[in-house]
N, C-alpha and C positions, 0 to 999 in steps of 0.2 A: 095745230095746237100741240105743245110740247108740255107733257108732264115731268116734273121729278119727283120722285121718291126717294126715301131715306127711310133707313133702318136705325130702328133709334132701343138703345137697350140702356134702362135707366137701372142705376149699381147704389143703392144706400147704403149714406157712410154716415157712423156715429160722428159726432164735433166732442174733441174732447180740446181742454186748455192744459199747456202745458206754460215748466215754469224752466228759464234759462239765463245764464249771465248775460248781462246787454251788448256784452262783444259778441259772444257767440252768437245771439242774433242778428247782430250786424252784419259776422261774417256770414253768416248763411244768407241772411238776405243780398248780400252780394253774390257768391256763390249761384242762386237762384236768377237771378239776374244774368248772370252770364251764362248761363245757361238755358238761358231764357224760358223758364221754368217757376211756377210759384214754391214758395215756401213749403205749402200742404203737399205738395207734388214732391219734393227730394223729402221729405219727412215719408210719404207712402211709398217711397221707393227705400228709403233708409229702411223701414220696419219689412215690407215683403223680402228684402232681402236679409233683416235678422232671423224672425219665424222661420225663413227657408232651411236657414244656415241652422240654427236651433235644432229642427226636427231632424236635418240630415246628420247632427249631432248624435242627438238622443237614438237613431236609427241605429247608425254605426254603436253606439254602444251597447244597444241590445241584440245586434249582430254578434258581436263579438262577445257579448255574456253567454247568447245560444252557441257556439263556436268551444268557447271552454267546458260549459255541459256537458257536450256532446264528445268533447276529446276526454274527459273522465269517464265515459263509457265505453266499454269494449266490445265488441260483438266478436272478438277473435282471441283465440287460445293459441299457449303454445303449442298446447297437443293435440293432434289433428285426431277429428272422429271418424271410426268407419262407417261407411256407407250405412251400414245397420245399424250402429248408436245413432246418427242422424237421424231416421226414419221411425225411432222406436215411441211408443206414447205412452 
């Protein structure tokens, strides 16, 4: 007797309608075709790859705002303290 099994992991996806020129869908419906790929499918790949692109946007730019903060702050002087101004409370 031969069993299989399959691992199955079910992903819910909101349906939303979107609205486009009829060439554009056309091409894309082409596009997906040759690709042998549905429509919803280069559309879910279009957006995880905008959201990625997005966030690694918005990253970098608050990288780079903590980056200029932190170059307005000095923790160093011209004038070097002695070992005793250092140590004093």
């Amino acid at each position: 007797m031969t069993v299989y099994t399959r691992k199955c992991t079910l992903i819910y996806m909101k349906n939303i309608t979107l609205s486009a020129q009829d060439e554009v869908i056309d091409e894309l419906r082409q596009l997906a075709q040759q690709k042998n790929v549905t429509v919803n499918e280069l559309f879910r790949r279009w957006a995880n790859e905008y959201v990625s692109r997005e966030k690694r946007i918005e990253h970098e730019r608050r990288l780079k705002a903590l980056q200029r903060s932190w170059e307005k702050i000095s923790f160093t002087s011209e004038r070097k303290y002695t070992r005793e101004e250092m140590n004093e409370r």
